[in-house]
Biopython code that builds the backbone (N, CA, C, O; Angstrom):
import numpy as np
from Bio.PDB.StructureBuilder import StructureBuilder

atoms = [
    (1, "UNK", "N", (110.816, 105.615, 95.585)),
    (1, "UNK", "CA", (109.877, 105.134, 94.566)),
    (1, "UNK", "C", (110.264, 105.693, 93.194)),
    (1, "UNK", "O", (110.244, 104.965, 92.202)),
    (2, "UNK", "N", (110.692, 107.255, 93.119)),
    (2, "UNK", "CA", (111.283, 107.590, 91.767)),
    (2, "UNK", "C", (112.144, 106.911, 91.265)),
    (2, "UNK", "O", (112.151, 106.228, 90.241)),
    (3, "UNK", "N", (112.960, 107.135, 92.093)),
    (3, "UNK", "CA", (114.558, 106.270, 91.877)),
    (3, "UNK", "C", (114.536, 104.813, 91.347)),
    (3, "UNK", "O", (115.177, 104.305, 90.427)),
    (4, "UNK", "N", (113.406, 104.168, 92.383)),
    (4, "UNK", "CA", (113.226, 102.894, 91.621)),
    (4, "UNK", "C", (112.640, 103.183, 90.233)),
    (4, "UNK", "O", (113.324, 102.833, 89.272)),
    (5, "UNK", "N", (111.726, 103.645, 90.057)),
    (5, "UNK", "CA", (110.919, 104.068, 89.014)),
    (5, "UNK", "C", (112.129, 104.343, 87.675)),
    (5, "UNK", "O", (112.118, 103.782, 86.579)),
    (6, "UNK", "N", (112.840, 105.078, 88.028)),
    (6, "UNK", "CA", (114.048, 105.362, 86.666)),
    (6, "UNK", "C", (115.041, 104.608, 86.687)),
    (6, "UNK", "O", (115.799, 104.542, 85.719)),
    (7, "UNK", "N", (115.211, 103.939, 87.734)),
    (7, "UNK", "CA", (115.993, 102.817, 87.587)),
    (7, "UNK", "C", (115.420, 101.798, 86.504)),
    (7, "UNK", "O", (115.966, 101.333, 85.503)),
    (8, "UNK", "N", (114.307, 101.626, 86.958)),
    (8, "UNK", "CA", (113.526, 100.614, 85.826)),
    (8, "UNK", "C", (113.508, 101.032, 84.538)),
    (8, "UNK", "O", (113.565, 100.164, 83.667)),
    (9, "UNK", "N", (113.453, 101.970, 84.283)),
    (9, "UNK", "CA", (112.778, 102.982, 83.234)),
    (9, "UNK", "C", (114.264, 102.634, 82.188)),
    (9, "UNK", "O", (114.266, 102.723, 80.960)),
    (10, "UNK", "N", (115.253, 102.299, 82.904)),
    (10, "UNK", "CA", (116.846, 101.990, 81.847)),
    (10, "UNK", "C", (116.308, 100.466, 81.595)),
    (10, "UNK", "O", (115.994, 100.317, 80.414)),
    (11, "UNK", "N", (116.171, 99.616, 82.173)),
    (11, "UNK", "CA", (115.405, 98.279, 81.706)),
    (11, "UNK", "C", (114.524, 98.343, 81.196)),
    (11, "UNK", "O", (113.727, 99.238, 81.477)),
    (12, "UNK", "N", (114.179, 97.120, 79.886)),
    (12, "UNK", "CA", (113.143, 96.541, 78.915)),
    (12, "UNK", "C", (111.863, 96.751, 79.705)),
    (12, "UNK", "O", (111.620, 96.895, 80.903)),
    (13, "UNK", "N", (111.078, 96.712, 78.511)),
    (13, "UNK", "CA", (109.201, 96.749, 79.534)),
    (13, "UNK", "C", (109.531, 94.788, 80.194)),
    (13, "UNK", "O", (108.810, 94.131, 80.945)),
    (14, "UNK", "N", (110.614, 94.453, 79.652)),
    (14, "UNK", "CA", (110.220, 92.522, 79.913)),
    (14, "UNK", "C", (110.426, 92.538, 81.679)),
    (14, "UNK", "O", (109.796, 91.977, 82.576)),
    (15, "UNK", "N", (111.434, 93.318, 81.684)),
    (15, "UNK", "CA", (111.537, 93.057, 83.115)),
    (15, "UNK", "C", (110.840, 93.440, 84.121)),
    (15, "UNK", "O", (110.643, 92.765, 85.132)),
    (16, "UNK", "N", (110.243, 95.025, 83.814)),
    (16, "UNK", "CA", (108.972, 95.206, 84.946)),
    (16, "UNK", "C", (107.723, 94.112, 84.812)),
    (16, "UNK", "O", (106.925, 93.727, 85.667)),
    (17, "UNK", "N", (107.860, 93.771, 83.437)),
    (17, "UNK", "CA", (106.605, 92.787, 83.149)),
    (17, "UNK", "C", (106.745, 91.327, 84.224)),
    (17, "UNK", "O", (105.861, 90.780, 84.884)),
    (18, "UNK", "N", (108.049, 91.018, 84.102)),
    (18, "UNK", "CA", (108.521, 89.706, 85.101)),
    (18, "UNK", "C", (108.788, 90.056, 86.355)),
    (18, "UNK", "O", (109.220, 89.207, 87.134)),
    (19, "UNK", "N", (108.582, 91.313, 86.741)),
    (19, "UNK", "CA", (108.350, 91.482, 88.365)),
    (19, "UNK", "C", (106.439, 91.550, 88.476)),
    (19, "UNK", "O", (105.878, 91.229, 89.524)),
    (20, "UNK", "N", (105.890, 91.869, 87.612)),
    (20, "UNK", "CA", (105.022, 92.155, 88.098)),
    (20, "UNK", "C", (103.807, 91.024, 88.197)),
    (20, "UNK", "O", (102.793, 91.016, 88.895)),
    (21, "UNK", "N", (104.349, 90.000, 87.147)),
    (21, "UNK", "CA", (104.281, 88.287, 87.373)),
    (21, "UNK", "C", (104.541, 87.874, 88.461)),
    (21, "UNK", "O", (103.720, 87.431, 89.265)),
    (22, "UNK", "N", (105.903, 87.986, 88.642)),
    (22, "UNK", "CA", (106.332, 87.076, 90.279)),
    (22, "UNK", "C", (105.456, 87.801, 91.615)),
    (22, "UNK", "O", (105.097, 87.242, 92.651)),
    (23, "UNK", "N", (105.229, 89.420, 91.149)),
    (23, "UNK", "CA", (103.841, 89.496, 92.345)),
    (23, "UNK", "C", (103.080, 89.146, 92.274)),
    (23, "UNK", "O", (102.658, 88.837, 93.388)),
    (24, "UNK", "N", (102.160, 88.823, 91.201)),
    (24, "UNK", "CA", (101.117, 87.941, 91.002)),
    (24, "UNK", "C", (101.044, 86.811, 91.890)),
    (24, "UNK", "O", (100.249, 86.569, 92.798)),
    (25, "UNK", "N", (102.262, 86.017, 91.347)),
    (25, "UNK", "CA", (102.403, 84.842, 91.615)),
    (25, "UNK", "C", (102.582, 84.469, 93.236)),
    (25, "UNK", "O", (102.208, 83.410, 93.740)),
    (26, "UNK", "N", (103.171, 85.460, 93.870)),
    (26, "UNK", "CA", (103.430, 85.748, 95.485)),
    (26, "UNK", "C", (102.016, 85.927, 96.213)),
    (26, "UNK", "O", (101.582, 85.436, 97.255)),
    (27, "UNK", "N", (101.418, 86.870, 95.220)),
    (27, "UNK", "CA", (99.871, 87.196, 95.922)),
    (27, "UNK", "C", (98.830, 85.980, 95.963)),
    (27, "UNK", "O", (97.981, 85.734, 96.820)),
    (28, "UNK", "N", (99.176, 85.224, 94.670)),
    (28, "UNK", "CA", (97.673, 84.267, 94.694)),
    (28, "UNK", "C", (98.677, 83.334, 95.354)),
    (28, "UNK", "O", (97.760, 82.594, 95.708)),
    (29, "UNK", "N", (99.979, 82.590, 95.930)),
    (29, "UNK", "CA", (100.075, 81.839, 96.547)),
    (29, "UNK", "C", (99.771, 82.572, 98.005)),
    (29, "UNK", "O", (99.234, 81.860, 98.854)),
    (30, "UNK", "N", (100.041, 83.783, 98.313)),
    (30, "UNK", "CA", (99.345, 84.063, 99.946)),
    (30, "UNK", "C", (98.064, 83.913, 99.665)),
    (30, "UNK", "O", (97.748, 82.998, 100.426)),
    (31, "UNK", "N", (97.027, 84.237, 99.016)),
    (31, "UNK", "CA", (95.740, 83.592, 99.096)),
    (31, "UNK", "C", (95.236, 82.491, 99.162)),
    (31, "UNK", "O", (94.238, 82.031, 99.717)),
    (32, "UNK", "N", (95.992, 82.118, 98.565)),
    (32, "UNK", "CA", (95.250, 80.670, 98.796)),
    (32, "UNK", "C", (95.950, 79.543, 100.156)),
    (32, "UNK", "O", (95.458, 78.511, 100.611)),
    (33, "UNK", "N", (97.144, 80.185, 100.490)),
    (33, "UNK", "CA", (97.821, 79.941, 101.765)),
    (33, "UNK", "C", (96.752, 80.204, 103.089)),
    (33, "UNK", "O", (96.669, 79.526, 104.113)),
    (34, "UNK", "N", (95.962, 81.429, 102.708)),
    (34, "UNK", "CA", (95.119, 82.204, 103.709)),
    (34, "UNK", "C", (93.632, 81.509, 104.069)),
    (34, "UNK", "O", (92.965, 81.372, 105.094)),
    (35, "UNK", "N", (93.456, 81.073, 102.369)),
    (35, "UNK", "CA", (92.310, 80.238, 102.740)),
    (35, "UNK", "C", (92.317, 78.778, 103.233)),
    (35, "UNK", "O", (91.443, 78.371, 103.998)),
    (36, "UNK", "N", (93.430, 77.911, 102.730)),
    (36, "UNK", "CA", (93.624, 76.633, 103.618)),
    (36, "UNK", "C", (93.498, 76.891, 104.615)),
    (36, "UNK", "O", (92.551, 76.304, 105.138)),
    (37, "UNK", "N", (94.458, 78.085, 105.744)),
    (37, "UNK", "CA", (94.257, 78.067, 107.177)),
    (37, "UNK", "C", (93.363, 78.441, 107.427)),
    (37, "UNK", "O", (93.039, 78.250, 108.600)),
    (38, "UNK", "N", (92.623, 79.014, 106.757)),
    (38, "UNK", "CA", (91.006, 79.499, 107.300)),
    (38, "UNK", "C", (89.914, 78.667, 107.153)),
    (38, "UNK", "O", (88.851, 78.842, 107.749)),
    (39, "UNK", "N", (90.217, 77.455, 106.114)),
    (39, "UNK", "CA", (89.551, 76.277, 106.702)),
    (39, "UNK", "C", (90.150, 75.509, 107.430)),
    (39, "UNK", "O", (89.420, 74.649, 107.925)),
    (40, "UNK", "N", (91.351, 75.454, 107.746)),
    (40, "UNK", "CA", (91.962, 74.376, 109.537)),
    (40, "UNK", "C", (91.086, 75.120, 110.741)),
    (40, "UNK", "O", (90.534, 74.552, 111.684)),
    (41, "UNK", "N", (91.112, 76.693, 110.424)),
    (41, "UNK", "CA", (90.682, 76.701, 111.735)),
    (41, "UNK", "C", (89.247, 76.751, 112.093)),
    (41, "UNK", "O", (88.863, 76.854, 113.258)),
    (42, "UNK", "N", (88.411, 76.671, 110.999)),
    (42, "UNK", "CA", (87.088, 77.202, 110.983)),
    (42, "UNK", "C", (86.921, 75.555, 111.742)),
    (42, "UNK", "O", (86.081, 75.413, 112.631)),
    (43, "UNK", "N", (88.109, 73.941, 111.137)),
    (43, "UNK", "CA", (87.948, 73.093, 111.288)),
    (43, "UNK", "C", (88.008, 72.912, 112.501)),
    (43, "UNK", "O", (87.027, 72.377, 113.018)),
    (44, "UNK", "N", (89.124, 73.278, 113.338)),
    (44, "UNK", "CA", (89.802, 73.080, 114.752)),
    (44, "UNK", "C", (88.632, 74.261, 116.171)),
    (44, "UNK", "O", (88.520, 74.095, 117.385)),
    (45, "UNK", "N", (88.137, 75.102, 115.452)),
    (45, "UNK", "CA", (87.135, 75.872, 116.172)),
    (45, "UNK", "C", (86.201, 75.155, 117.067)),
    (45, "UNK", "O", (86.032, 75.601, 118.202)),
    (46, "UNK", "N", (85.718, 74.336, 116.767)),
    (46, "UNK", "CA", (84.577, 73.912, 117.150)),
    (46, "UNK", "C", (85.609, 72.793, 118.882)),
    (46, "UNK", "O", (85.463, 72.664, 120.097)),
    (47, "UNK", "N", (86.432, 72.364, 117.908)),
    (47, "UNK", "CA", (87.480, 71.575, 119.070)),
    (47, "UNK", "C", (87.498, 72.475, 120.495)),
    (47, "UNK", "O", (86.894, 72.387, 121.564)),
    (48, "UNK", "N", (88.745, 73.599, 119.813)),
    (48, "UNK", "CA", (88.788, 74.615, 120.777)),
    (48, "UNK", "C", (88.055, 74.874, 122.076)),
    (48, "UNK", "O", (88.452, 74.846, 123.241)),
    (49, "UNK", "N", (86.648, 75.184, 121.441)),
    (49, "UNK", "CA", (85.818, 75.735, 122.283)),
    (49, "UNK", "C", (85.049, 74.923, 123.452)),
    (49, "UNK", "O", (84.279, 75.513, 124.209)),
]
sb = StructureBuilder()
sb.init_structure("model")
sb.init_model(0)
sb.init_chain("A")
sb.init_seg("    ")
for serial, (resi, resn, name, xyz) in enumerate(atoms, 1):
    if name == "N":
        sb.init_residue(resn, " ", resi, " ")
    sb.init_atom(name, np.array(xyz, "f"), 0.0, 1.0, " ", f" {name:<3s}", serial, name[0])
structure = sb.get_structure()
């Protein structure tokens, strides 16, 4: 984690700034990935059972 940490620390603030976008961007597409399937299955539940 240091190492990464000073590794970064030789790069612009732009680039931690554009990693910390593309996590953004990773996180709200798993959310909302999480909630479609959680309405298929809330949909398919009732089937199931």
């Amino acid at each position: 984690m240091t190492f990464q940490f000073s590794k970064r620390s030789e790069n612009s603030l732009a680039g931690v700034n554009a990693d910390l976008i593309s996590l953004a961007r990773v996180a709200l597409s798993l959310r909302s990935r999480l909630q479609s399937s959680a309405a298929m299955w809330t949909c398919l539940m009732p089937w199931l059972m």
